[in-house]
PDB file as gemmi writes it, atoms N, CA and C in Angstrom:
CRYST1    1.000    1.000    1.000  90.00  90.00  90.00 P 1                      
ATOM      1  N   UNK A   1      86.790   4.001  44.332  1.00  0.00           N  
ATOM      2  CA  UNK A   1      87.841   4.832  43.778  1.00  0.00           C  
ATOM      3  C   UNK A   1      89.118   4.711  44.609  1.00  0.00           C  
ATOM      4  N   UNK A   2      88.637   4.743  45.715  1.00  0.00           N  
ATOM      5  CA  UNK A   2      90.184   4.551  46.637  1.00  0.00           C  
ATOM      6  C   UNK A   2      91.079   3.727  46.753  1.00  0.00           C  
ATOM      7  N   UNK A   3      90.173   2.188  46.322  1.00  0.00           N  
ATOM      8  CA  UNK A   3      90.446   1.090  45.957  1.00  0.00           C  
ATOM      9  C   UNK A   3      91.418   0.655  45.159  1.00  0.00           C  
ATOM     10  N   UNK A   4      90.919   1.448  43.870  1.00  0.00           N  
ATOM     11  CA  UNK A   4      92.303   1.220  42.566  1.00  0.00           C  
ATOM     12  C   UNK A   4      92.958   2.509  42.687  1.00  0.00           C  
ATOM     13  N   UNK A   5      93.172   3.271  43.476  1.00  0.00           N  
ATOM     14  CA  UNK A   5      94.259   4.192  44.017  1.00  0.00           C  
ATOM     15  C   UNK A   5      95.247   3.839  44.918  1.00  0.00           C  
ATOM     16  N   UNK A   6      94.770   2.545  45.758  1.00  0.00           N  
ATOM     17  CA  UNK A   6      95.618   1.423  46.494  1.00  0.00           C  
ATOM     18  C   UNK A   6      96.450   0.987  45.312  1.00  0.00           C  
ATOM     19  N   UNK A   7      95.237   0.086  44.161  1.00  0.00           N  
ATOM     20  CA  UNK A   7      95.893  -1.400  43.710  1.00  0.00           C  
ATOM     21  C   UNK A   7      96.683  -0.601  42.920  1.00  0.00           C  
ATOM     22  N   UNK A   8      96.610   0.639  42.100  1.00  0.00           N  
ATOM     23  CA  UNK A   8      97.469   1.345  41.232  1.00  0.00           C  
ATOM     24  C   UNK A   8      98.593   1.299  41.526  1.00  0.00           C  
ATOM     25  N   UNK A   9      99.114   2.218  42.929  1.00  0.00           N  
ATOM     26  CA  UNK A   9      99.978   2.619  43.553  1.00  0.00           C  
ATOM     27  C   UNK A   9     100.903   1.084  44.365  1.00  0.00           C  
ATOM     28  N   UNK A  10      99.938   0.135  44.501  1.00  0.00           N  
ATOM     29  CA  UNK A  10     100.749  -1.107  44.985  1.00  0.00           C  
ATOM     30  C   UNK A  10     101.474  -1.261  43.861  1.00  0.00           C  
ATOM     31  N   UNK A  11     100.889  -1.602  42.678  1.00  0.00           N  
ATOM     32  CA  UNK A  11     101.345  -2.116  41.620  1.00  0.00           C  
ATOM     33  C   UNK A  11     102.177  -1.672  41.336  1.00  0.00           C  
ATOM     34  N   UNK A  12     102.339  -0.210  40.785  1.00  0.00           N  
ATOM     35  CA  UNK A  12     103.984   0.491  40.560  1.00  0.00           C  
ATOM     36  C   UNK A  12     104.845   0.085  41.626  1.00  0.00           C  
ATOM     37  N   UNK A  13     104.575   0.404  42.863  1.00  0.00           N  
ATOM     38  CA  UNK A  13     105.774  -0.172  43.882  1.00  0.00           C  
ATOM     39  C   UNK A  13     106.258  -1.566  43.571  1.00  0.00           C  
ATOM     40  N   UNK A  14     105.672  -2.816  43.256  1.00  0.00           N  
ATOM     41  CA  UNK A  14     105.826  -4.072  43.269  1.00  0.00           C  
ATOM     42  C   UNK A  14     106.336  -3.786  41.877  1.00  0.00           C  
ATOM     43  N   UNK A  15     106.370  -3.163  40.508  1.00  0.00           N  
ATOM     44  CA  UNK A  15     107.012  -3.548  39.373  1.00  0.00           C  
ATOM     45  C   UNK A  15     108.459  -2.908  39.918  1.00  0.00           C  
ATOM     46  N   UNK A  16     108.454  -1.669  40.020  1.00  0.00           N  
ATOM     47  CA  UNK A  16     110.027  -0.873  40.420  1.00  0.00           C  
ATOM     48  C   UNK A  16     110.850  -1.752  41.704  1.00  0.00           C  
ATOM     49  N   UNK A  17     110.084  -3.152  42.639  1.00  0.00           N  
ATOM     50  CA  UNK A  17     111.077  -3.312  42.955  1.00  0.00           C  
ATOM     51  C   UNK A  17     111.392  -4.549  41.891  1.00  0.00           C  
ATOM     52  N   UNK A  18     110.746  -5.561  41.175  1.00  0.00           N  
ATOM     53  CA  UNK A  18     111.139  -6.340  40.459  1.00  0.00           C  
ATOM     54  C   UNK A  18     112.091  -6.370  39.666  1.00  0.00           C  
ATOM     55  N   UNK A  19     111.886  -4.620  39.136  1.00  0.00           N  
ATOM     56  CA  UNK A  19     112.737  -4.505  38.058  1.00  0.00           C  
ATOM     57  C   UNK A  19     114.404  -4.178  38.756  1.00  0.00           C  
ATOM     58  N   UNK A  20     114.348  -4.365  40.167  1.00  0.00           N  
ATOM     59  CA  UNK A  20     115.837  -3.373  40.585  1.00  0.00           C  
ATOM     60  C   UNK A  20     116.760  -5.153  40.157  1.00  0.00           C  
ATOM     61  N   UNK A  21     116.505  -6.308  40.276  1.00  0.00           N  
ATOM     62  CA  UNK A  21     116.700  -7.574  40.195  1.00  0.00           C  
ATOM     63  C   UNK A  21     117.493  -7.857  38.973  1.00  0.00           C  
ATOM     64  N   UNK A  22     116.975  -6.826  37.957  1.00  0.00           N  
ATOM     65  CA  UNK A  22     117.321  -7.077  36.270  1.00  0.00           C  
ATOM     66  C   UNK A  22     117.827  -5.860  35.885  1.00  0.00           C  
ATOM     67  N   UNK A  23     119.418  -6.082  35.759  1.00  0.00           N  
ATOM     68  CA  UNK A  23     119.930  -5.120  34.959  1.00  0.00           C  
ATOM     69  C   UNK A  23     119.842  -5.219  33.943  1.00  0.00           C  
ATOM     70  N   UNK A  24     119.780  -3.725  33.028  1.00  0.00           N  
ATOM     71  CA  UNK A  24     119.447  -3.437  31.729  1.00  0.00           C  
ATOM     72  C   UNK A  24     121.160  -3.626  31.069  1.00  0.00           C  
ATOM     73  N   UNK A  25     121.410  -3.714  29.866  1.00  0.00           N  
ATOM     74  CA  UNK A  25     122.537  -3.960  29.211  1.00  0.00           C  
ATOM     75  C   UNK A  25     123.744  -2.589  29.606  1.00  0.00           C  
ATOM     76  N   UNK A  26     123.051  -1.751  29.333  1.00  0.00           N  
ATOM     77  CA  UNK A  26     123.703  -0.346  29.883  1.00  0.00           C  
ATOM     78  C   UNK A  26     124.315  -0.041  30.969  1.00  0.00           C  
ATOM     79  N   UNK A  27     123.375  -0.602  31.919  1.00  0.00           N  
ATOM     80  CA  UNK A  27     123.700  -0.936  33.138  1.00  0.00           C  
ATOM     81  C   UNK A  27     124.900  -2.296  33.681  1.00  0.00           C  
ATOM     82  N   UNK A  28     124.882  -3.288  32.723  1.00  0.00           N  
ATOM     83  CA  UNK A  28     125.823  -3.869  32.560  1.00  0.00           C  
ATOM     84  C   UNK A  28     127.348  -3.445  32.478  1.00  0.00           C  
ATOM     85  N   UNK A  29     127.254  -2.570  31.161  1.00  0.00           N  
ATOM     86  CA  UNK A  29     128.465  -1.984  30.620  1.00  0.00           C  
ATOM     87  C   UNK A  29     129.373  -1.170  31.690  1.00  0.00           C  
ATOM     88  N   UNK A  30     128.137  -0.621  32.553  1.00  0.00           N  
ATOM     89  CA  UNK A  30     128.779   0.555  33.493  1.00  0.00           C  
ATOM     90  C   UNK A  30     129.724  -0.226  34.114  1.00  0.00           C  
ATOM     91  N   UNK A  31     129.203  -1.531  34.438  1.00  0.00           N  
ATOM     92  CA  UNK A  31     129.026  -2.320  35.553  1.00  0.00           C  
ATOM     93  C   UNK A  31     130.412  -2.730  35.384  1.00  0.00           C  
ATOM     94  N   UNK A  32     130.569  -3.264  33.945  1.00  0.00           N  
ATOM     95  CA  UNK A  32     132.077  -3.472  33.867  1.00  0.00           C  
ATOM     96  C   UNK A  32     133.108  -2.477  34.030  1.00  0.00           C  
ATOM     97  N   UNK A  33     132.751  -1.486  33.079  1.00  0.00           N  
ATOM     98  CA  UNK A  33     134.001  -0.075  33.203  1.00  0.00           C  
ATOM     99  C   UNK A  33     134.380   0.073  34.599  1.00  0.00           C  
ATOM    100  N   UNK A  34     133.407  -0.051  35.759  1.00  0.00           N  
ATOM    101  CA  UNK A  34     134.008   0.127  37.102  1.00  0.00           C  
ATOM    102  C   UNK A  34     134.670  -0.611  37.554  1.00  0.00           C  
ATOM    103  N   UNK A  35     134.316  -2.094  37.576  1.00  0.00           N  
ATOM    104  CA  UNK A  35     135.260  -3.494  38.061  1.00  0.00           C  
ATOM    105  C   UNK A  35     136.701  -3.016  37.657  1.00  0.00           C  
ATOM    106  N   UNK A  36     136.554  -2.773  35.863  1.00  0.00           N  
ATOM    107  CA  UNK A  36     137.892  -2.730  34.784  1.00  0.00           C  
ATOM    108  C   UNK A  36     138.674  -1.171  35.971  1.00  0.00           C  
ATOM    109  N   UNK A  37     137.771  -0.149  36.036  1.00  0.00           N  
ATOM    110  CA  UNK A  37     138.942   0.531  36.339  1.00  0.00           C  
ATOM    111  C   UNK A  37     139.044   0.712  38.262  1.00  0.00           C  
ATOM    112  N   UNK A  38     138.468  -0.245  38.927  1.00  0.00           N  
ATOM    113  CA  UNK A  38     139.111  -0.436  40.141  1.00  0.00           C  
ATOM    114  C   UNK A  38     139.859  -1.501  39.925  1.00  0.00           C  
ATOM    115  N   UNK A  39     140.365  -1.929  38.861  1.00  0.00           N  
ATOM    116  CA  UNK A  39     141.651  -3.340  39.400  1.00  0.00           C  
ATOM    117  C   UNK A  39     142.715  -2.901  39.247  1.00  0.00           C  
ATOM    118  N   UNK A  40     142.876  -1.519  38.201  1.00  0.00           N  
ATOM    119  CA  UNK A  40     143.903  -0.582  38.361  1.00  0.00           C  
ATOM    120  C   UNK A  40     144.419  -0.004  39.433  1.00  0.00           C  
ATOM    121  N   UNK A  41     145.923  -0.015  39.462  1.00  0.00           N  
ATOM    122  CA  UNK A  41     146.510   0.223  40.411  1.00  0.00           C  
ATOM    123  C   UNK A  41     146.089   2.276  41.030  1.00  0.00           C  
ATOM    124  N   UNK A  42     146.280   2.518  39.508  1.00  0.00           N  
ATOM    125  CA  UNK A  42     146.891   3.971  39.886  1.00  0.00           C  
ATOM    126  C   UNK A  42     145.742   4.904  39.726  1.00  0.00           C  
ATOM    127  N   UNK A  43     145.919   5.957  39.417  1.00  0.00           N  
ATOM    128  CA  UNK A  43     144.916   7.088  39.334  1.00  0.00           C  
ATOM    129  C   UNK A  43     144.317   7.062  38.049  1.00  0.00           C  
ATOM    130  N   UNK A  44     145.140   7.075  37.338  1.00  0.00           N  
ATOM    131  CA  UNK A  44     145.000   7.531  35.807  1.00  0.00           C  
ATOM    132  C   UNK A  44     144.595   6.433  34.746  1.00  0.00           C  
ATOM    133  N   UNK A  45     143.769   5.511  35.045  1.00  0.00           N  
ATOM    134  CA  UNK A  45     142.899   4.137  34.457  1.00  0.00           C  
ATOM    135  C   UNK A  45     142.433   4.721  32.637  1.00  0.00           C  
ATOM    136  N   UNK A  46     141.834   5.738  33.000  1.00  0.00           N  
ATOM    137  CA  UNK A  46     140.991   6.541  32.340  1.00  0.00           C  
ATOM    138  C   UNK A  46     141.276   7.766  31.841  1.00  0.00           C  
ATOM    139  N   UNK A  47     141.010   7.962  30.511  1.00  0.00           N  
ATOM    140  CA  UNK A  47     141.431   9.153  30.003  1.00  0.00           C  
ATOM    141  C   UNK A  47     140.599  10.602  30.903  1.00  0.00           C  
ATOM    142  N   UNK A  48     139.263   9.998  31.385  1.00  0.00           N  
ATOM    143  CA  UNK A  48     138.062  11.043  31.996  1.00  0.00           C  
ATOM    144  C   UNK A  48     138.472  10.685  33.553  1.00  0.00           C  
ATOM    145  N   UNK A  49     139.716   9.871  33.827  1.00  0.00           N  
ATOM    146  CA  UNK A  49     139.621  10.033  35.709  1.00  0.00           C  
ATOM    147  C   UNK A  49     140.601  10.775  35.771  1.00  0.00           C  
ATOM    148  N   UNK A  50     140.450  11.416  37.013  1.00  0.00           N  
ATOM    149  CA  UNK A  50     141.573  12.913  37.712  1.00  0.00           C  
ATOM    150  C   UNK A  50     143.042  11.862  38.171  1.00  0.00           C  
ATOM    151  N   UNK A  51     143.668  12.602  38.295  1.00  0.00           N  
ATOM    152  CA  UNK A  51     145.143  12.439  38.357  1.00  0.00           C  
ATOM    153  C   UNK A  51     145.065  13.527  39.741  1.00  0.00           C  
ATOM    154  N   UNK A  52     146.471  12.698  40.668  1.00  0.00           N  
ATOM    155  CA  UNK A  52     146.356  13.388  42.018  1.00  0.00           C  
ATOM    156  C   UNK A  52     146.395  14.770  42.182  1.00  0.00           C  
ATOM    157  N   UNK A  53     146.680  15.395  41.047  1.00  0.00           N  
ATOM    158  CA  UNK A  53     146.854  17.078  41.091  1.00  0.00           C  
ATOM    159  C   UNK A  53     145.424  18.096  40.445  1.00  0.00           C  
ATOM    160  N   UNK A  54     144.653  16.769  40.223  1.00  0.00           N  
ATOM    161  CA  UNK A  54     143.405  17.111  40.018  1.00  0.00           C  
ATOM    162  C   UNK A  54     142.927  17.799  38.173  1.00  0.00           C  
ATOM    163  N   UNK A  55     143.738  17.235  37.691  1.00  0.00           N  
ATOM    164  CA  UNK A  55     143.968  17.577  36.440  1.00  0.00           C  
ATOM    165  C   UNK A  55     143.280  16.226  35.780  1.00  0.00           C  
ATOM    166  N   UNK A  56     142.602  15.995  34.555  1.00  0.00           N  
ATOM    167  CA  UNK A  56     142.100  15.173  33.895  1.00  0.00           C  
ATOM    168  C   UNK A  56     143.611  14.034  32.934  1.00  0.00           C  
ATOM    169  N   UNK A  57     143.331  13.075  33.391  1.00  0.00           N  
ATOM    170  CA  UNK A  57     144.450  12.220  32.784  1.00  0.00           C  
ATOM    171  C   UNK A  57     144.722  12.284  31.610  1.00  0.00           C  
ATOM    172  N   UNK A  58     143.939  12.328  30.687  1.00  0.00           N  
ATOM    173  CA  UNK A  58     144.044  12.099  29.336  1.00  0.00           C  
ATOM    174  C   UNK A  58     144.897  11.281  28.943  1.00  0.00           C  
ATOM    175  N   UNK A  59     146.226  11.979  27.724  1.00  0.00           N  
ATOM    176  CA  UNK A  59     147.126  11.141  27.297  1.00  0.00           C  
ATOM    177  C   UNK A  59     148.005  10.539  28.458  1.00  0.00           C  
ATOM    178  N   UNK A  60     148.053  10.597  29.897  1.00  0.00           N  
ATOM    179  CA  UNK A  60     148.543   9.878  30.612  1.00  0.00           C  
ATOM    180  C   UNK A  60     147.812   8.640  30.784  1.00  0.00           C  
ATOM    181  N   UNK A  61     146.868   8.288  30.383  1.00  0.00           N  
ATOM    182  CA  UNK A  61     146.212   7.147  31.295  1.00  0.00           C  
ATOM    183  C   UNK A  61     146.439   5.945  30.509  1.00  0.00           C  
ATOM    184  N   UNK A  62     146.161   5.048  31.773  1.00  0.00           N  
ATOM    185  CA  UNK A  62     146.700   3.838  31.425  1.00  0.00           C  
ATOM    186  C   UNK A  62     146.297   3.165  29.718  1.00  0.00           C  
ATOM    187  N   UNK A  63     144.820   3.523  29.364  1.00  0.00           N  
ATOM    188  CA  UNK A  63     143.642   3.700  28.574  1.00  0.00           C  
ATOM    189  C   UNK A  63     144.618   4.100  27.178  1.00  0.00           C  
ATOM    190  N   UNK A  64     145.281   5.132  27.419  1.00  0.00           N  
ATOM    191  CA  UNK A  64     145.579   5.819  26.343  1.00  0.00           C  
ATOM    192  C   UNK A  64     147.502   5.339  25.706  1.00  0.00           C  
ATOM    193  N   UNK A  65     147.645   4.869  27.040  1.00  0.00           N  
ATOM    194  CA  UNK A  65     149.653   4.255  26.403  1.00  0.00           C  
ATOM    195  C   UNK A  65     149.396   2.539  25.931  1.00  0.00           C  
ATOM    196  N   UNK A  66     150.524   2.241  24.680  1.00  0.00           N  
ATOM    197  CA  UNK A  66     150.353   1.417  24.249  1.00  0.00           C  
ATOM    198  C   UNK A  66     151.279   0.067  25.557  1.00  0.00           C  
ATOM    199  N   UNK A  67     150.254  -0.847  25.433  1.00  0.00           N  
ATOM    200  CA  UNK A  67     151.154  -1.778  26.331  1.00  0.00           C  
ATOM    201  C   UNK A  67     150.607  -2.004  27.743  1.00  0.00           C  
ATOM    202  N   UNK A  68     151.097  -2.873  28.482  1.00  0.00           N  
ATOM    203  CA  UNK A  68     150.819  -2.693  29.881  1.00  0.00           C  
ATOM    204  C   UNK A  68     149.443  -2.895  29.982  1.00  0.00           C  
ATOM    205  N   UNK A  69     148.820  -2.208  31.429  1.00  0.00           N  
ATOM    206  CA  UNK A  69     147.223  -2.863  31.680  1.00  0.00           C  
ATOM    207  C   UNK A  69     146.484  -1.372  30.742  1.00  0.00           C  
ATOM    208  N   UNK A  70     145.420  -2.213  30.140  1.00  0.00           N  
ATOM    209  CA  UNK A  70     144.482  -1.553  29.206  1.00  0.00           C  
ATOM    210  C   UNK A  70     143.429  -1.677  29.897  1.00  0.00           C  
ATOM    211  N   UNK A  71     142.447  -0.928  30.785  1.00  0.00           N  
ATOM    212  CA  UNK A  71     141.475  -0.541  30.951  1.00  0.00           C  
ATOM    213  C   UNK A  71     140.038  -0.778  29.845  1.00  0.00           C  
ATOM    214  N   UNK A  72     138.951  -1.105  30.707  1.00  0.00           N  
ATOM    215  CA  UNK A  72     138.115  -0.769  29.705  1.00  0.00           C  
ATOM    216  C   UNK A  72     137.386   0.551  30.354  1.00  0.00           C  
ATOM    217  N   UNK A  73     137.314   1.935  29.284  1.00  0.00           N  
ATOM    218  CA  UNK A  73     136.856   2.879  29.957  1.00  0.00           C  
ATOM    219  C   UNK A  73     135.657   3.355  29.350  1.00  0.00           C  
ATOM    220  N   UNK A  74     135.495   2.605  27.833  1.00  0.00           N  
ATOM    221  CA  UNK A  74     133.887   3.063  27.452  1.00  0.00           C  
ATOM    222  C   UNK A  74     133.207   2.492  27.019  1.00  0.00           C  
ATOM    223  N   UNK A  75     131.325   2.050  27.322  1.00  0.00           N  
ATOM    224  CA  UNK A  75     130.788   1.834  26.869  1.00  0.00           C  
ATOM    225  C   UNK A  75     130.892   0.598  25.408  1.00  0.00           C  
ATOM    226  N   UNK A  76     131.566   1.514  24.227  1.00  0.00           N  
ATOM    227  CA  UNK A  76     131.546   1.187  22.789  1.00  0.00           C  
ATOM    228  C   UNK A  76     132.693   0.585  22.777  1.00  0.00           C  
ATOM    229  N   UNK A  77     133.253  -0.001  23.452  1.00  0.00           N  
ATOM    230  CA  UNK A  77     134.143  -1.398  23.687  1.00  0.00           C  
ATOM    231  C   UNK A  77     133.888  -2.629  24.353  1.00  0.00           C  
ATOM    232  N   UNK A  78     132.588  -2.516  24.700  1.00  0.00           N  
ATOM    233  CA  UNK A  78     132.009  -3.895  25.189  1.00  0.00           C  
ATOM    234  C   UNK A  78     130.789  -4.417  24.592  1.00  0.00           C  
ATOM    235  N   UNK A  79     131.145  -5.239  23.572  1.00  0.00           N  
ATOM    236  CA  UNK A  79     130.278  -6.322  22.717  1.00  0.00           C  
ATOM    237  C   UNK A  79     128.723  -6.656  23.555  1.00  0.00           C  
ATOM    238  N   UNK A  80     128.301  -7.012  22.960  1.00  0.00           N  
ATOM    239  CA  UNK A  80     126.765  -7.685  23.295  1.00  0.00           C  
ATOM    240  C   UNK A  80     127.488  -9.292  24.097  1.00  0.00           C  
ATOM    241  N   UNK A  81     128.627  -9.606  23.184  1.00  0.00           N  
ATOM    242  CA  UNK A  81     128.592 -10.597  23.708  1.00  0.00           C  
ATOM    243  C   UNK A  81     129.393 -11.375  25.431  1.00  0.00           C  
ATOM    244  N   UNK A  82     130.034  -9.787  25.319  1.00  0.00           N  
ATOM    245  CA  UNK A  82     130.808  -9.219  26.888  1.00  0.00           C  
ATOM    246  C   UNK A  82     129.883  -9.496  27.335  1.00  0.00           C  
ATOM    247  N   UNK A  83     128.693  -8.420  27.662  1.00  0.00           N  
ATOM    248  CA  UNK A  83     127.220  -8.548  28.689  1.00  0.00           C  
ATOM    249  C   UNK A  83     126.770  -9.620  28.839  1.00  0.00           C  
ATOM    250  N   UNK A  84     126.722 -10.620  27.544  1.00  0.00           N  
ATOM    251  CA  UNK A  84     125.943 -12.229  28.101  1.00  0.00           C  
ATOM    252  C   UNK A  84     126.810 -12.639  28.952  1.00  0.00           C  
ATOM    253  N   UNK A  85     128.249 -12.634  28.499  1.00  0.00           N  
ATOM    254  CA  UNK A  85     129.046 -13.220  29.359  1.00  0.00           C  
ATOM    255  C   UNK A  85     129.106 -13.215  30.940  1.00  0.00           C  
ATOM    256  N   UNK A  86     129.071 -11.701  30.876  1.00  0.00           N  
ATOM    257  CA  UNK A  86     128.829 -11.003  32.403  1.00  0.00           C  
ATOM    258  C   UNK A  86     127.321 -11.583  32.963  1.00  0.00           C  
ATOM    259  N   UNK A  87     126.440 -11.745  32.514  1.00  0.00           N  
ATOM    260  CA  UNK A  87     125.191 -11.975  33.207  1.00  0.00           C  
ATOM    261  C   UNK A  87     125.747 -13.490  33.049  1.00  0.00           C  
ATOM    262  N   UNK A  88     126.082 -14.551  32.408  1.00  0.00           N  
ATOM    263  CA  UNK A  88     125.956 -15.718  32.513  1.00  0.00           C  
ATOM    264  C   UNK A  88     127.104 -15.892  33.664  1.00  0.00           C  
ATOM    265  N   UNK A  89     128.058 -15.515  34.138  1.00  0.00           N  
ATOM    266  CA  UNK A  89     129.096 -15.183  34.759  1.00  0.00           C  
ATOM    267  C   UNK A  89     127.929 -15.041  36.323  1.00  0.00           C  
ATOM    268  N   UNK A  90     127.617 -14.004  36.513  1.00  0.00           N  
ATOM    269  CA  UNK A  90     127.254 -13.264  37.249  1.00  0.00           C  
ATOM    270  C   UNK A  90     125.945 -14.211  38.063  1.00  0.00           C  
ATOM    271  N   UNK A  91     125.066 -14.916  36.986  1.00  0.00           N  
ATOM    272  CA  UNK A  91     123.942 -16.025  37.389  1.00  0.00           C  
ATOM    273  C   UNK A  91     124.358 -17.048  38.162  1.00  0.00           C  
ATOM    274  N   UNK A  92     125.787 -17.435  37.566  1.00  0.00           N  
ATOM    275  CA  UNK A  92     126.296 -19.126  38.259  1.00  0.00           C  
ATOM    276  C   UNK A  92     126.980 -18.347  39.199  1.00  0.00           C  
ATOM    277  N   UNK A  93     127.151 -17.392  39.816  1.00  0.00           N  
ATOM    278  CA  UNK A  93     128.060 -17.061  41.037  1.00  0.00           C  
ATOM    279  C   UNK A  93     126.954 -17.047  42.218  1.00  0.00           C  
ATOM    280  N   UNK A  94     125.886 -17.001  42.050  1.00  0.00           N  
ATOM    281  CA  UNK A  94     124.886 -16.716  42.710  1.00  0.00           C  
ATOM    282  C   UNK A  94     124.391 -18.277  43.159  1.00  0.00           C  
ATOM    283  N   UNK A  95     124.234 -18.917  42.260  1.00  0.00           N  
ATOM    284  CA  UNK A  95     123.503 -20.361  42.348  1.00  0.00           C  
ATOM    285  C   UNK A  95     124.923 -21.153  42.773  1.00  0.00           C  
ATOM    286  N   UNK A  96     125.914 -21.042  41.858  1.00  0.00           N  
ATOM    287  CA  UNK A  96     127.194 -21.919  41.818  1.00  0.00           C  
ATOM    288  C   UNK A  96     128.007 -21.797  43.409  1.00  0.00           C  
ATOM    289  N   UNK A  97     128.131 -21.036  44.079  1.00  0.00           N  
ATOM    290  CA  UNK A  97     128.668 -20.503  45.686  1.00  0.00           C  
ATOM    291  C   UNK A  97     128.406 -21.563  46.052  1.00  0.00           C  
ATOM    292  N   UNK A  98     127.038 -22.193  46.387  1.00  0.00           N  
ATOM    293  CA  UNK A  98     126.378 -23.458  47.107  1.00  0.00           C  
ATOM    294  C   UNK A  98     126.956 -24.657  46.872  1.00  0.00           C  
ATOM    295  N   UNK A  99     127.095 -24.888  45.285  1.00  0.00           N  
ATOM    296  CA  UNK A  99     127.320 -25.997  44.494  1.00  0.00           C  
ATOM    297  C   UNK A  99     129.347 -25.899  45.074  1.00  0.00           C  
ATOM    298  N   UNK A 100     129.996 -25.264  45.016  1.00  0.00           N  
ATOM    299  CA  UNK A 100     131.329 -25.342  45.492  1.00  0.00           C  
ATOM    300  C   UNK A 100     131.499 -25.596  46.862  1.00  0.00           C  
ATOM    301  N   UNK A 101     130.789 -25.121  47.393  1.00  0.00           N  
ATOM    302  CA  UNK A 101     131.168 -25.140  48.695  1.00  0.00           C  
ATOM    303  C   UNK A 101     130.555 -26.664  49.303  1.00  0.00           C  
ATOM    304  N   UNK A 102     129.668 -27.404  48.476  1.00  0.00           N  
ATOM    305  CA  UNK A 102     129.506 -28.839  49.086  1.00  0.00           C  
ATOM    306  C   UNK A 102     130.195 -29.445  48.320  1.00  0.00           C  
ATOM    307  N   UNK A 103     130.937 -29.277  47.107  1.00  0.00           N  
ATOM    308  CA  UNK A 103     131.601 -29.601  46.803  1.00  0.00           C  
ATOM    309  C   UNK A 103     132.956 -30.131  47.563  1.00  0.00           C  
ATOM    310  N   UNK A 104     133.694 -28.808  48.130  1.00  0.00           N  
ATOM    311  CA  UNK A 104     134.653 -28.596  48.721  1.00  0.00           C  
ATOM    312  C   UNK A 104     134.694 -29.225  50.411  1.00  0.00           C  
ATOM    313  N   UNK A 105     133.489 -29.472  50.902  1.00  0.00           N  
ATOM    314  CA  UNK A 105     133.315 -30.249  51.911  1.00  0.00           C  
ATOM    315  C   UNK A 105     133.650 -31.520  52.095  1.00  0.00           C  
ATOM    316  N   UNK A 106     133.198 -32.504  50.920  1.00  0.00           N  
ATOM    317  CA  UNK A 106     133.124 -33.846  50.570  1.00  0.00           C  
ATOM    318  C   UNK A 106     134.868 -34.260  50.911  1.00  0.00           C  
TER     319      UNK A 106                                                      
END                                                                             
């Protein structure tokens, strides 16, 4: 009994860390909205980020005026085909680093 109270308990540990490796699509999306609204300069990226007086941006934010840098601030603006992009993006930066840099040696 104690036995498969080990192999049980190994086993969940060994899937939860496998799975930290593979982001879920959702997890993707987040993934972008944050990149998108740290390349913004200012406070107000986002209709839902605070403004320095601690007030919610809303119709100030960058998000919400026509023109200029457009933010991505939700979810239901990034395609299925954004996320492949981002993971296919995201795969060759990992493998591809190596491949440039002997590149760049030669």
């Amino acid at each position: 009994m104690k036995i498969f109270i080990v192999v049980f308990i190994l086993s969940v540990c060994a899937g939860s860390v496998f799975a930290k490796g593979i982001l879920s699509d959702a997890e993707i999306r987040q993934q972008i909205i944050r990149d998108s609204i740290r390349q913004y300069s200012g406070n107000c990226a986002c209709p839902y980020n605070r403004a320095s007086n601690g007030y919610k941006c809303g119709k100030r934010s960058a998000w919400s005026r026509a023109g200029g840098y457009s933010p991505i601030c939700y979810a239901s603006e990034i395609s299925d085909g954004d996320v492949k992009e981002w993971r296919a993006a995201h795969s060759q930066q990992k493998s591809g680093g190596k491949q440039q840099n002997a590149i760049q040696d030669k």
